[in-house]
N, C-alpha and C positions, 0 to 999 in steps of 0.2 A: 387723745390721752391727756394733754394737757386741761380740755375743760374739767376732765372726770378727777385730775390730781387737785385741781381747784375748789370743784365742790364736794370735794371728801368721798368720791363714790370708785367704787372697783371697777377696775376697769376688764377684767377678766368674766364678771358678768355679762359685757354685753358682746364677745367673742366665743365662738361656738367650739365647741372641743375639738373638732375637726381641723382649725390652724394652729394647734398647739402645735411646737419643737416636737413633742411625744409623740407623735400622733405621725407627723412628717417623716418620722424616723420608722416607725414603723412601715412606712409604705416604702422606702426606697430601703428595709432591709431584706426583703425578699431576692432572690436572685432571677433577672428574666432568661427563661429559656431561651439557647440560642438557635436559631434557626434551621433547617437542612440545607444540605445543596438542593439549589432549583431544578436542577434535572431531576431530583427526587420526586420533586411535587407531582400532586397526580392531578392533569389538567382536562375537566370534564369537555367533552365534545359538547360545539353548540347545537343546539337542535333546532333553533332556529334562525332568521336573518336580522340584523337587529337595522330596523329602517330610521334615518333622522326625523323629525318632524318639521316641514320647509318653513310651514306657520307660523312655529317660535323663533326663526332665526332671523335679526335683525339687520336691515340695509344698514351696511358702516358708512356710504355715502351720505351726504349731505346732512341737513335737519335731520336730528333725530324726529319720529311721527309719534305724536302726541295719541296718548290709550282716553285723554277723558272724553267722558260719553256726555254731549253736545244738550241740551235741553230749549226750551220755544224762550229762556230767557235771555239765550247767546245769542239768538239770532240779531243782529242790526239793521234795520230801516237804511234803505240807500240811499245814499243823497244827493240831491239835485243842486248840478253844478260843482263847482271848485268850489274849496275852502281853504281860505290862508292857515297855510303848516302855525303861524306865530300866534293870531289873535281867533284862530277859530270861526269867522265869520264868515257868511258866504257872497259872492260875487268876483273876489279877487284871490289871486293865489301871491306867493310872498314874492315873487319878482316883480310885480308889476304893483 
């Protein structure tokens, strides 16, 4: 509000009628109907069994398992012999 007091422009152009004070009032002057007792309700018979699906449901244990689908550019070349964890070279590992 302050850039559009700055440069001389309204600011009520670029807010849609729909967050007007008017407009808000009008929706919360309706009254909402209030509810029945629940023994009222008429509660349809199921007809069927309703089954989980095992597939979607996620082991909470450990690593969560990773969904991306693997291509020939992930694959890595195994490599022969130790590699020092520090400088990446091979013959020696970082203890020795």
């Amino acid at each position: 509000m302050a850039v559009c007091a700055k440069v001389s422009l309204n600011v009520e152009q670029f807010v849609n009628d729909v967050y007007t004070l008017k407009r808000m009032l009008c929706v919360w002057e309706n009254e909402f109907p209030i509810l029945p007792d629940l023994s009222s309700w008429e509660v349809p018979l199921t007809t069927f069994e309703i089954v989980p699906n095992k597939g979607l449901c996620r082991n909470p244990k450990g690593h969560p398992q990773s969904s991306r689908i693997y291509n020939e550019m992930d694959i890595m070349e195994k490599s022969n012999g130790k590699h020092c964890e520090l400088c990446r070279l091979a013959g020696h590992s970082r203890s020795k």
